[in-house]
C-alpha positions in Angstrom: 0.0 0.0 0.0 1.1 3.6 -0.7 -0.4 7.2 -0.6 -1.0 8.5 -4.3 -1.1 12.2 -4.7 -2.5 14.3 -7.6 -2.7 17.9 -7.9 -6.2 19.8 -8.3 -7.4 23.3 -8.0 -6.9 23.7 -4.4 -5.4 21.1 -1.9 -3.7 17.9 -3.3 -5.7 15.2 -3.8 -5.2 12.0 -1.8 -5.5 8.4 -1.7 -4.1 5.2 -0.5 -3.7 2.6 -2.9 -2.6 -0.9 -3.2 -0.3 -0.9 -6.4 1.9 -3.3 -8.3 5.4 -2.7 -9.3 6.5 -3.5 -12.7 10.0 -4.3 -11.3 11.8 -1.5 -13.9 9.8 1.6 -14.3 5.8 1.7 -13.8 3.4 0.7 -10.9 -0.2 -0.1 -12.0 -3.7 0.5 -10.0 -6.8 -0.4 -10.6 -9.5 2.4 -9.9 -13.0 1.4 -8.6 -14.8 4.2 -11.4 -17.7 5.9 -9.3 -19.9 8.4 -10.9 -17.7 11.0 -10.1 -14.6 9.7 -8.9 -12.2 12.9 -7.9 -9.6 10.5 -8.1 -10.0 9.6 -11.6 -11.0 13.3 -12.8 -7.6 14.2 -11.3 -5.4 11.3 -12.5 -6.7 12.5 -15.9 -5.7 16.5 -16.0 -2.6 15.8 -13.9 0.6 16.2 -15.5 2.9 14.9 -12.2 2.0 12.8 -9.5 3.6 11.5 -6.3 3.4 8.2 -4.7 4.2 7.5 -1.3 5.4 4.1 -0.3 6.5 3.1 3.6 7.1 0.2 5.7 7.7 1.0 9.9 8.6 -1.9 11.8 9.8 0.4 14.5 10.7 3.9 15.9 13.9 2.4 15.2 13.8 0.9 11.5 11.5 2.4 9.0 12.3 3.3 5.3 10.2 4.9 2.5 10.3 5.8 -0.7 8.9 9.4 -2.6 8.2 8.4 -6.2 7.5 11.3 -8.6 6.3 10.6 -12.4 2.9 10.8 -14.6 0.0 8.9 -14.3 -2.2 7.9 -17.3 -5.4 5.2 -18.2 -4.1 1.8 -19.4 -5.6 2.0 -22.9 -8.2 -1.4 -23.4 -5.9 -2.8 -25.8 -2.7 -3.0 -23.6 -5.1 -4.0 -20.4 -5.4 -7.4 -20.4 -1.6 -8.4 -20.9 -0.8 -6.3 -17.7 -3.5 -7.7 -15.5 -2.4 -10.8 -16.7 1.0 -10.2 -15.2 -0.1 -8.6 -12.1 -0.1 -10.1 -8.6 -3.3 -9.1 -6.7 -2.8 -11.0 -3.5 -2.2 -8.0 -1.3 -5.2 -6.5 -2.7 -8.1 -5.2 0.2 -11.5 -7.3 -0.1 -13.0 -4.2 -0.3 -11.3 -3.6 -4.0 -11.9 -7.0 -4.9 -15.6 -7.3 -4.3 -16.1 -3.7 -5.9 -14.3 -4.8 -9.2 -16.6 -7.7 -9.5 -19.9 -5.6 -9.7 -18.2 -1.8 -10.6 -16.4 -0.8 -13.8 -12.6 -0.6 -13.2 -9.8 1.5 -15.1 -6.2 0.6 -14.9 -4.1 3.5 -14.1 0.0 3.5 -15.1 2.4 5.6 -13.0 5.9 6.2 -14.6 8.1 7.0 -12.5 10.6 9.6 -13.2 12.5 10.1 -10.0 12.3 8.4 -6.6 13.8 9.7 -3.6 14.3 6.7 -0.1 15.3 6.9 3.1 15.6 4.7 5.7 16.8 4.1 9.1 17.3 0.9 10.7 19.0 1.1 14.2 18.8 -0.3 17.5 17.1 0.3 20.4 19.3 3.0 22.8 19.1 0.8 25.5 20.8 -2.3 22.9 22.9 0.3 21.3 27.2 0.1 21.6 29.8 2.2 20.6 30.5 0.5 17.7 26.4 0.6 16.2 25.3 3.3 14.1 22.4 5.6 14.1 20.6 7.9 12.0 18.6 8.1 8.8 20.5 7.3 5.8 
């Protein structure tokens, strides 16, 4: 799961989002289309878009990833070979269920620049003189 954001008139838009990864270049969603969906109304007009990924196992070890790039609609032709590819087993019932009865798009997110930190450290109290600290 990440956080996508997309620019509109006023204050970003945002939404969290399971995704999958491409493994070179791309992450794909699926979008649940409502009658009208902000999120797809601003996915279509944006011309950058962020996507926020994280993983915190403690205070002490954490890492994330900024992700900056465009976001466009899978065309219908190029759909099905990429759903065919993707893994949906981290995807929330909730998605699942609605795809089955809604009409879905599948959105593509190239990713131009990412940007990670991380910090994975130990406890003070387990900490020596010879362990590290810090963010890197």
């Amino acid at each position: 799961m990440g956080v996508l954001g997309v620019p509109t008139d006023s204050a970003p838009l945002l939404r969290p989002l399971g995704f999958w990864y491409d493994g070179e270049s791309a992450l794909y969603f699926v979008y649940v289309l409502g009658a009208d969906s902000r999120k797809v109304t601003a996915s279509d007009h944006a011309d950058v878009a962020r996507f926020l990924i994280y993983d915190v196992e403690t205070t002490f070890n954490w890492r994330s990833v900024l992700l900056t790039g465009t976001i466009e609609r899978v065309p219908d032709d190029e759909r099905r070979a990429i759903e065919e590819q993707i893994d949906t087993s981290w995807t929330p019932d909730v998605f699942e269920r609605a795809a089955e009865t809604e009409a879905t798009a599948l959105y593509r997110f190239r990713i131009d620049d990412r940007v990670g930190i991380k910090q994975l450290e130990l406890p003070p109290e387990l900490r020596t003189e010879f362990s590290t600290s810090g963010p890197d």
